[in-house]
C-alpha positions in Angstrom: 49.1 117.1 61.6 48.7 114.7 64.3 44.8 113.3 62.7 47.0 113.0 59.3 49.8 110.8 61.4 47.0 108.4 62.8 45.7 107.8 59.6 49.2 107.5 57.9 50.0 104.8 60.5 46.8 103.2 59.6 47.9 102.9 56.1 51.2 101.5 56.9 50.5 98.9 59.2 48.1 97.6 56.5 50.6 98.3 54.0 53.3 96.0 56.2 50.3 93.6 56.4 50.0 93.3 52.7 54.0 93.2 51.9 54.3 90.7 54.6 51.9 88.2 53.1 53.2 88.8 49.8 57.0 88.0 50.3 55.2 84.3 51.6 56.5 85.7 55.5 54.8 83.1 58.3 52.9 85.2 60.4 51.7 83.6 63.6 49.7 85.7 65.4 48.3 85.3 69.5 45.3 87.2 69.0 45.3 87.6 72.6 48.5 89.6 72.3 47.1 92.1 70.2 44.7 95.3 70.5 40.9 94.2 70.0 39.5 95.9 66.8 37.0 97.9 67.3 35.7 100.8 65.4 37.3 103.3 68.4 40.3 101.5 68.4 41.0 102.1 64.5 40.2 105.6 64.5 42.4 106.4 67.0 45.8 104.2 66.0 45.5 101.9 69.2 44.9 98.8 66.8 47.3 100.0 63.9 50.0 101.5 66.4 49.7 97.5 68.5 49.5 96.1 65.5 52.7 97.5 63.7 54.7 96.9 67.0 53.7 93.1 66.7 54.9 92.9 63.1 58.4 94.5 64.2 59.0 92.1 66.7 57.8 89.3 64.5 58.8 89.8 60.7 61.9 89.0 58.6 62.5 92.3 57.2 61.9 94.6 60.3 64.6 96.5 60.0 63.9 97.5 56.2 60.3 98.2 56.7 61.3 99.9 60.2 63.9 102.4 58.7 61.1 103.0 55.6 58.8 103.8 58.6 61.1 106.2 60.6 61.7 108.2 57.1 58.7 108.8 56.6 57.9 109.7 60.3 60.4 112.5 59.9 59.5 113.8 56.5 56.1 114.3 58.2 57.3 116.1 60.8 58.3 113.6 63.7 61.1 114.5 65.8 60.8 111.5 68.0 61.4 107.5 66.9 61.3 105.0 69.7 61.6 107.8 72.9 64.8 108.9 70.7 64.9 112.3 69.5 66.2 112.8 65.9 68.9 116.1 65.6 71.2 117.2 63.5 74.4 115.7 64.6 73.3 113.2 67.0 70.4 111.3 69.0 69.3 112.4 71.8 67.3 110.2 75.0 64.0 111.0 76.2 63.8 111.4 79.9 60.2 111.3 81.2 59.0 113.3 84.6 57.1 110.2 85.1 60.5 108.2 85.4 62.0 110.0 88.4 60.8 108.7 91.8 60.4 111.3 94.9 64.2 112.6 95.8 64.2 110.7 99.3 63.2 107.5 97.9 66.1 107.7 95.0 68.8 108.4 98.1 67.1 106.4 100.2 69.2 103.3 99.1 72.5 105.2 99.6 71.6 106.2 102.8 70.6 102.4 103.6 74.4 101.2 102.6 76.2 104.1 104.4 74.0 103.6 107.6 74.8 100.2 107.8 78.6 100.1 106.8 79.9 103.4 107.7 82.2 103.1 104.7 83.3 106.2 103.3 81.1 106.3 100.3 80.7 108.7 97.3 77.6 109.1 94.5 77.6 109.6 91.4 74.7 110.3 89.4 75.5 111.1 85.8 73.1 113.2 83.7 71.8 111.8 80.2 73.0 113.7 77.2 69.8 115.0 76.2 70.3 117.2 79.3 73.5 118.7 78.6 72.7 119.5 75.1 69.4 120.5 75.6 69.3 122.9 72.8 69.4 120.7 70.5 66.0 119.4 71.4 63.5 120.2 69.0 61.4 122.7 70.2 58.5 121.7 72.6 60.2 118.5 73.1 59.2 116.4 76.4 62.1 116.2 78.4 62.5 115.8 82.3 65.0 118.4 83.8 67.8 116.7 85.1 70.4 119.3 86.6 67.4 119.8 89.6 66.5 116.1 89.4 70.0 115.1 90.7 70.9 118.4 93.3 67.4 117.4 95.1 68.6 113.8 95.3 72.2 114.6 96.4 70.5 116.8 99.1 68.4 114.2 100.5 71.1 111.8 101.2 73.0 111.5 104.2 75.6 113.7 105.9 79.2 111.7 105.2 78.3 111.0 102.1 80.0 112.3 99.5 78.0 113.4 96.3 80.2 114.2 93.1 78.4 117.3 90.5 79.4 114.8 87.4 76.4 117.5 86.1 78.3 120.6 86.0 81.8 119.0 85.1 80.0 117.6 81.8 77.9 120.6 81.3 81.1 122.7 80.8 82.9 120.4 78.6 79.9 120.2 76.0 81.7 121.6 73.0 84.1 118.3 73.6 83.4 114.7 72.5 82.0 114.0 75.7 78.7 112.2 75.0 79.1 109.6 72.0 76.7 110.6 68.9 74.7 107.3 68.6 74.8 105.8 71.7 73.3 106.9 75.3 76.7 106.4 77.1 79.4 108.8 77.8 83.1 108.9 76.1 85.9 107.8 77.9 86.6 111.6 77.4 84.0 112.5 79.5 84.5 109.6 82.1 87.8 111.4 82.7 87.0 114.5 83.4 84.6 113.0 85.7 87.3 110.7 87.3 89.7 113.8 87.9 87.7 115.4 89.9 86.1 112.4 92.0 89.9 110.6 92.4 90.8 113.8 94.1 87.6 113.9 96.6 89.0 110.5 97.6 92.2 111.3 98.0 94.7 110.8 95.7 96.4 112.5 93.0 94.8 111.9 89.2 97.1 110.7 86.5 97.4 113.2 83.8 95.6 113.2 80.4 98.6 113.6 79.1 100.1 110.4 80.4 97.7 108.0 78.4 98.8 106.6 75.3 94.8 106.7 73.4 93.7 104.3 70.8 91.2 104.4 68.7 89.8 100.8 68.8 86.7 101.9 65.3 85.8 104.8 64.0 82.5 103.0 63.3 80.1 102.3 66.0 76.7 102.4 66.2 75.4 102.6 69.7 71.9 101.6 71.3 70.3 104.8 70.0 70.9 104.0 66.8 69.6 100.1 67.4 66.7 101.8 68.5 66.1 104.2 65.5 67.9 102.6 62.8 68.6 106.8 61.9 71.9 106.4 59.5 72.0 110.1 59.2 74.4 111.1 62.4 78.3 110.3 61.9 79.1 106.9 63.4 81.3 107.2 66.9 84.5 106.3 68.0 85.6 103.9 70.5 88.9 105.0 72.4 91.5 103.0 74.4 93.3 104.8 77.3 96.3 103.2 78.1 99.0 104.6 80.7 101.9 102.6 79.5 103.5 103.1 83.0 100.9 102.8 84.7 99.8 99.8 87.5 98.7 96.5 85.8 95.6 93.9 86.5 97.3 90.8 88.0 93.7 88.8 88.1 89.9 89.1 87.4 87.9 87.0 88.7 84.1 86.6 88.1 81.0 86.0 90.7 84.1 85.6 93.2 84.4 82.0 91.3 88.2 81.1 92.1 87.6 78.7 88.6 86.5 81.8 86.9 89.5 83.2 87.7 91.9 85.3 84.7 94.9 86.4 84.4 95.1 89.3 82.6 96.7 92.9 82.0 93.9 94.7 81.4 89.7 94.6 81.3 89.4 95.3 77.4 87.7 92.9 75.4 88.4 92.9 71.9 85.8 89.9 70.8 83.2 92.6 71.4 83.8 94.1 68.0 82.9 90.9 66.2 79.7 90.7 68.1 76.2 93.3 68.8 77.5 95.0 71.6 80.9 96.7 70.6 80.7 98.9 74.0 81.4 95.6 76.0 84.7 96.2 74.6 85.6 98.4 77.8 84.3 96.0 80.4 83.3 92.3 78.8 80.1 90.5 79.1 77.8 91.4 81.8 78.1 89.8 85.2 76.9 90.4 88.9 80.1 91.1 90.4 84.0 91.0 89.3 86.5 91.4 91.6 90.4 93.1 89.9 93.1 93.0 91.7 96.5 94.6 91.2 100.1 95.2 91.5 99.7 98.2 93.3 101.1 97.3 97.1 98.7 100.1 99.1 96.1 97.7 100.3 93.4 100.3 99.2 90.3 98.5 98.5 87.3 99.9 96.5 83.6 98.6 96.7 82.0 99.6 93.4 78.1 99.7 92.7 77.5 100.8 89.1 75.5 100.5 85.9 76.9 100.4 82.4 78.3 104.5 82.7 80.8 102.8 84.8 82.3 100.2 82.1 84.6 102.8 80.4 85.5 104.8 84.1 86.9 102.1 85.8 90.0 102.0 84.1 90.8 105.2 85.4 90.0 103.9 88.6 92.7 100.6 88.9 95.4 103.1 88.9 95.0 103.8 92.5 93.5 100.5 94.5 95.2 97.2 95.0 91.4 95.5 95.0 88.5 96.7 93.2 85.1 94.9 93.8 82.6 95.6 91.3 78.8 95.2 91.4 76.8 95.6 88.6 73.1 96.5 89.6 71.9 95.6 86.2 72.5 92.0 86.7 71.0 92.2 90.5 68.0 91.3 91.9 68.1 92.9 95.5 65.9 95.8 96.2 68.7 97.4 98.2 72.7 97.6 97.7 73.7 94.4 98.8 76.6 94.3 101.5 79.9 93.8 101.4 81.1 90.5 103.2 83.5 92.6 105.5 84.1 96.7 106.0 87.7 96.1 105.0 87.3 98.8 102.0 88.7 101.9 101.6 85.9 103.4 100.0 82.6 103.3 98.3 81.8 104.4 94.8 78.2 104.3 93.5 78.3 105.4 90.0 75.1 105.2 87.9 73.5 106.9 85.0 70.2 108.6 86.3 68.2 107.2 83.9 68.9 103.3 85.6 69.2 104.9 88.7 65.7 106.2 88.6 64.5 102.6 87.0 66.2 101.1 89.6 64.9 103.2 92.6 61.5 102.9 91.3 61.4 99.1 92.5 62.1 100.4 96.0 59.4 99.4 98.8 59.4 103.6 99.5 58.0 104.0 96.2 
């Protein structure tokens, strides 16, 4: 099977070639870019494989020749399109071994900020959904374990510091709409469940499920899985809006602490999302390095918030409780380490990542 795939993508990249040309499609190829052909190098699919990744980046009907690919791919037995596995009812994340640095170096940052700032701080490392619905997989799929991955990490950080098991909370709620079907991220479902249990390890009392008035914003999104697949078999997801109508309200947001960049607003939810690629900035806006809410909630409890994307549709949950929340995102951040707060005037510390980024992002460490 796997000789018959080489020399099926063989075929096809020439068959791209051919249909590309014909349609009068400007090609402009850097040679230098591309695989030298060699005798070796078209026997084995390096050329063809190079090749048909060039003409996807490059061509004006990627996505039709892309989803005719990925078809085909499955009706010869893939599982697998892009690192995304293909199931019945949703896709699935692959999670390599090779993408998860040595447990000390992947605490090694928390321990850093927590040294430094004795604020009382608590980790959260959320597990991709490929792990909690693991049999699913197909069978003799490549997939990292994650449940050990994270308990090795939480054991290598400091004493003080607070590790939440967002592992076992999800894990038990898998029959729930926890995990959306297209997309890598969680639900707001599953944030929740996650939130109840970390609000209370901080101190305070979680406001009931019951208590939120929830919206559903579409009842068609297609996440980054999909983006990555172009797979229209799995049901598209839904995008939820959790509002507690007597709940505390946002009195200002501002942006890169930028007092012109400051907005007064009742909420984080951004609606123009929906009309652009990215509906899931809908929970948190566009992406910036750090944005500070503040609200009408008089207990001068401050948060400092270090997060990746998992966190966009969590924090919500989270204004209920803090008069300040500072928020950086460590996808838009250059530093090596978490960079410092200005003062040790919060309450507490909340680092709340996906392991996926967290290992991508611990990998740049100078320990590794």
């Amino acid at each position: 099977m796997k000789q018959n795939q080489t020399h099926y993508r063989m075929v096809f990249t020439i068959l791209i070639i051919y249909l590309t040309i014909s349609v009068g499609t400007a090609l402009d190829f850097d040679s230098s870019s591309l695989e030298k052909l060699t005798l070796q190098s078209f026997l084995n699919g390096a050329w063809a494989e190079q090749t048909e990744n060039y003409l996807q980046q490059h061509i004006g009907f990627h996505d039709t020749l892309f989803r005719i690919k990925s078809n085909i791919d499955l009706f010869l037995g893939e599982k697998m399109i892009q690192g995304v596995y293909i199931t019945d009812d949703m896709l699935l994340e692959k999670l390599s071994s090779d993408d998860i640095p040595e447990p000390s170096v992947s605490a090694q940052p928390v321990n850093d900020f927590y040294e430094q700032t004795q604020i009382p701080t608590y980790f959260i490392l959320v597990p991709s959904a490929s792990d909690i619905y693991r049999t699913k997989l197909p069978a003799n799929a490549v997939n990292a374990e994650q449940k050990n991955a994270i308990q090795q990490i939480y054991l290598s950080t400091s004493n003080g510091i607070h590790c939440i098991d967002a592992y076992n909370i999800l894990s038990s709620l898998k029959d729930n709409y926890i995990y959306y079907r297209t997309d890598s991220h969680w639900t707001c479902c599953g944030a929740y469940y996650v939130y109840q249990s970390t609000i209370q390890k901080m101190g305070f009392t979680p406001i009931s499920y019951q208590k939120y008035v929830i919206s559903h914003m579409t009842a068609d999104f297609y996440g980054d899985l999909y983006e990555k697949t172009l797979y229209d078999n799995i049901r598209a997801d839904v995008l939820d809006y959790y509002y507690d109508e007597s709940g505390v309200q946002i009195t200002s947001i501002t942006v890169n602490d930028n007092p012109q960049n400051e907005i007064k607003s009742s909420h984080l939810y951004d609606t123009s999302a929906f009309l652009k690629n990215n509906p899931y900035q809908f929970y948190l806006g566009q992406p910036c390095e750090k944005l500070t809410i503040r609200t009408n909630l008089n207990n001068h409890k401050k948060l400092l918030l270090y997060k990746d994307s998992f966190a966009d549709c969590f924090i919500p949950f989270l204004i209920q409780h803090y008069n300040e929340i500072c928020i950086i995102n460590l996808e838009q951040t250059t530093s090596e380490n978490l960079p410092l707060p200005s003062s040790n005037t919060y309450t507490h510390t909340l680092i709340l990542s996906s392991l996926n980024f967290w290992n991508t992002y611990t990998k740049e460490s100078p320990l590794s």
